[in-house]
C-alpha atoms as a printed R data frame, in Angstrom:
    type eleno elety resid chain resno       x       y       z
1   ATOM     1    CA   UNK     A     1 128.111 108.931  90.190
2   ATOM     2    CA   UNK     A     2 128.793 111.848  92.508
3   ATOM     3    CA   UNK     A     3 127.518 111.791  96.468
4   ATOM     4    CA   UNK     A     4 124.877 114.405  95.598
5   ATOM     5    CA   UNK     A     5 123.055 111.807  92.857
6   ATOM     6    CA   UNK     A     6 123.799 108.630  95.485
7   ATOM     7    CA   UNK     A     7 121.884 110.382  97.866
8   ATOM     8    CA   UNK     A     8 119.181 111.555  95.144
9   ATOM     9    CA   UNK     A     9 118.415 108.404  94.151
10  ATOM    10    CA   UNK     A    10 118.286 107.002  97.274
11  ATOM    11    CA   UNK     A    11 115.882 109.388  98.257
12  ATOM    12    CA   UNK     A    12 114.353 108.745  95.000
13  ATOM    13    CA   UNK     A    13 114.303 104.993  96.124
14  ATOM    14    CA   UNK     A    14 112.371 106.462  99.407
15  ATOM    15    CA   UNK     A    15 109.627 108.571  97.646
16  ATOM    16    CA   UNK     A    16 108.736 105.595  95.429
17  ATOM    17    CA   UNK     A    17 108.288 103.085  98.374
18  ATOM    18    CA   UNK     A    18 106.791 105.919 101.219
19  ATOM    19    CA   UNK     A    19 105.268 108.700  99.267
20  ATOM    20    CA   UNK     A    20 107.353 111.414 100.282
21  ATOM    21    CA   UNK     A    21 110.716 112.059 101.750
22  ATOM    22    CA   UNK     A    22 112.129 114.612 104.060
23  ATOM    23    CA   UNK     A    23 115.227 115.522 104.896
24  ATOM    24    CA   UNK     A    24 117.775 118.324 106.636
25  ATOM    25    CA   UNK     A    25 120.139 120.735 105.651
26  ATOM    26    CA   UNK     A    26 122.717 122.576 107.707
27  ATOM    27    CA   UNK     A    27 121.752 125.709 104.744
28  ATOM    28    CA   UNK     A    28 118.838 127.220 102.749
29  ATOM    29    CA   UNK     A    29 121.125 126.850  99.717
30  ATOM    30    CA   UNK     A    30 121.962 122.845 100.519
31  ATOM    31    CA   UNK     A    31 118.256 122.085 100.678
32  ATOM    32    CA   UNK     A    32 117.066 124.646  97.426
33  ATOM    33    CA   UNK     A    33 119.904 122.365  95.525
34  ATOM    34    CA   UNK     A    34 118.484 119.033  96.787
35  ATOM    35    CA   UNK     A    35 114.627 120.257  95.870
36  ATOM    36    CA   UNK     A    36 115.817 121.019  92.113
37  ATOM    37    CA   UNK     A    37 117.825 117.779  92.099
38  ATOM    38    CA   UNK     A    38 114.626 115.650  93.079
39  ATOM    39    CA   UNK     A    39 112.304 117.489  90.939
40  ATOM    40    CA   UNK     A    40 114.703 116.912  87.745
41  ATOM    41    CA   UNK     A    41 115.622 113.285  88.976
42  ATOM    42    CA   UNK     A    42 111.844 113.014  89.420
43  ATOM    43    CA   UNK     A    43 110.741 114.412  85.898
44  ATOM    44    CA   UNK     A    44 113.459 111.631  84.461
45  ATOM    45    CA   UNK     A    45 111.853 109.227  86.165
46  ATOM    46    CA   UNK     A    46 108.139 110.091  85.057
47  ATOM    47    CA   UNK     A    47 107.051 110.906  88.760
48  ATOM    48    CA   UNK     A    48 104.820 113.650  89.366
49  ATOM    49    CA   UNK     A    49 106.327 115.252  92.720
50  ATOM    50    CA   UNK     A    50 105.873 118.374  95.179
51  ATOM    51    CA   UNK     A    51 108.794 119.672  96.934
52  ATOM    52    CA   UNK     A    52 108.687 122.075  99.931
53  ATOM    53    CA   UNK     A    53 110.730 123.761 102.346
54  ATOM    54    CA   UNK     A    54 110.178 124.723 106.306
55  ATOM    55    CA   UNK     A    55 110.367 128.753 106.782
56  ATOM    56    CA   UNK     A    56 113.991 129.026 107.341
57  ATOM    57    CA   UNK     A    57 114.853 126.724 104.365
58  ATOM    58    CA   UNK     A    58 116.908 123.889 106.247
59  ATOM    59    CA   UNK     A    59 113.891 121.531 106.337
60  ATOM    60    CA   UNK     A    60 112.901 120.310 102.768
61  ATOM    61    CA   UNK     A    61 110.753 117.463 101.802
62  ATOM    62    CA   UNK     A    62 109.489 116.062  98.133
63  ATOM    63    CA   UNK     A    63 105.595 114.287  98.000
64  ATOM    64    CA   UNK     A    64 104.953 111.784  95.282
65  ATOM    65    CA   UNK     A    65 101.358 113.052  93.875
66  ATOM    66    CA   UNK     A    66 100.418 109.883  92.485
67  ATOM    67    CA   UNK     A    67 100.977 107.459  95.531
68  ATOM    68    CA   UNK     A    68  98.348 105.479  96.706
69  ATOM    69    CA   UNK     A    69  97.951 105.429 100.827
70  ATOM    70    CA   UNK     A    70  97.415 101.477 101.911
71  ATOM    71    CA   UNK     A    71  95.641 100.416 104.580
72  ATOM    72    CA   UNK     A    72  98.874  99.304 106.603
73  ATOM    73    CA   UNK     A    73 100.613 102.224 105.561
74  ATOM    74    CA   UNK     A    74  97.541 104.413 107.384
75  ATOM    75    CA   UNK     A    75  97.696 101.711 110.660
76  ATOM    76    CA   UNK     A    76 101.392 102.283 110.339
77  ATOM    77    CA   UNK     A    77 100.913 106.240 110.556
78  ATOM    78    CA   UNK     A    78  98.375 105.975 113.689
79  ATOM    79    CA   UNK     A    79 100.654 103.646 115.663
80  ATOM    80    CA   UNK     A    80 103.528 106.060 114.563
81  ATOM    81    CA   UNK     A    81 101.332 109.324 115.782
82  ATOM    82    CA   UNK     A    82  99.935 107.738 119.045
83  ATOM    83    CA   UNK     A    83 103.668 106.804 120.027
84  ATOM    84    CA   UNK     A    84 104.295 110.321 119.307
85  ATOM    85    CA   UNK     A    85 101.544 111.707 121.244
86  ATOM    86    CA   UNK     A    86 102.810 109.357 124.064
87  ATOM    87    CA   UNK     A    87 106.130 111.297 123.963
88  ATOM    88    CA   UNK     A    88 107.793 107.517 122.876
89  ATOM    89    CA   UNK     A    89 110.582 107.296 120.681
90  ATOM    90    CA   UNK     A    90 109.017 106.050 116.986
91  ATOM    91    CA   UNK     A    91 110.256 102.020 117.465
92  ATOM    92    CA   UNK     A    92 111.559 101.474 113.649
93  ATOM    93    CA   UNK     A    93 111.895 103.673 110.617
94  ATOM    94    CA   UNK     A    94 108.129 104.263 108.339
95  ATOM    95    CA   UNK     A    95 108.587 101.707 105.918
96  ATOM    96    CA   UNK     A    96 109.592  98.578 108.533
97  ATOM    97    CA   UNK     A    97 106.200  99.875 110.090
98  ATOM    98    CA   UNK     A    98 104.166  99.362 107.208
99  ATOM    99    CA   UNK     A    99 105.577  95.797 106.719
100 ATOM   100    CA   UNK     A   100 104.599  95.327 110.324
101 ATOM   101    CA   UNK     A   101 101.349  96.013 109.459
102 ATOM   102    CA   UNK     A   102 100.853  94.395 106.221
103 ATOM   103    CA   UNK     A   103 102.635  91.231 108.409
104 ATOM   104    CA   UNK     A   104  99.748  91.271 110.682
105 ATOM   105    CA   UNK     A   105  96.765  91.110 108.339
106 ATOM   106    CA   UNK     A   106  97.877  88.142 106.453
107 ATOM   107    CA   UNK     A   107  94.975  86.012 106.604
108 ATOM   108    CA   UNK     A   108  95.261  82.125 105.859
109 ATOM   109    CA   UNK     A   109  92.809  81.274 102.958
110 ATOM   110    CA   UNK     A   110  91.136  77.985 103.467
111 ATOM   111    CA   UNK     A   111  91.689  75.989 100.308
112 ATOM   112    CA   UNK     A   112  88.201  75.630  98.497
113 ATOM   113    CA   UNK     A   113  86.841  72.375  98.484
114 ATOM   114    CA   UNK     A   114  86.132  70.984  94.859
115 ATOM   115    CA   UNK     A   115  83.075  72.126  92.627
116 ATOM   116    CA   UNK     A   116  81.366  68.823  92.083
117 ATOM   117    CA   UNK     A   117  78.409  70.479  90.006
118 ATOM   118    CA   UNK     A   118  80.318  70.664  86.900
């Protein structure tokens, strides 16, 4: 396995778990080569995907068009855009976020008490 497909399918790896990934390029060329790489990785796979690019090229990004946004992935994104908005550093990458948030509503179920009626 080559660098290039490492970092594919680790990116690959990403998209499945976040939704989308995005990532930087020192070239237009670098990131055109990584778009076609995730879109054939992607059609292997059996993922539907969008790729992108910024205006100059060097930003490019891949969306997963089939994900499903969770409720602690969207409490993740607000706490991740008001920390923004506060001009704060993000505290952890996305995805240790969205455990956060799926940590915190964990709710204890009381056991049942037995059905006598039957």
């Amino acid at each position: 396995m080559s660098a290039g497909e490492y970092i594919l399918r680790g990116d690959l790896q990403a998209l499945r778990r976040d939704g989308s990934v995005t990532t930087r390029w020192a070239t237009a060329g670098e990131a055109a080569r990584w778009r076609a790489g995730m879109r054939r990785l992607c059609r292997a796979a059996g993922l539907r995907v969008r790729t992108g690019a910024s205006e100059d090229g060097t930003l490019a990004w891949a969306l997963h068009a089939d994900y499903v946004v969770t409720a602690a992935e969207t409490e993740a994104a607000s706490r991740a855009i008001e920390a923004a908005l506060d001009g704060e550093p993000q505290p952890a990458a996305f995805h240790v976020l969205v455990r956060q948030a799926q940590r915190e509503m964990l709710r204890v179920v009381p056991p049942q008490e037995p059905d006598d009626t039957g």
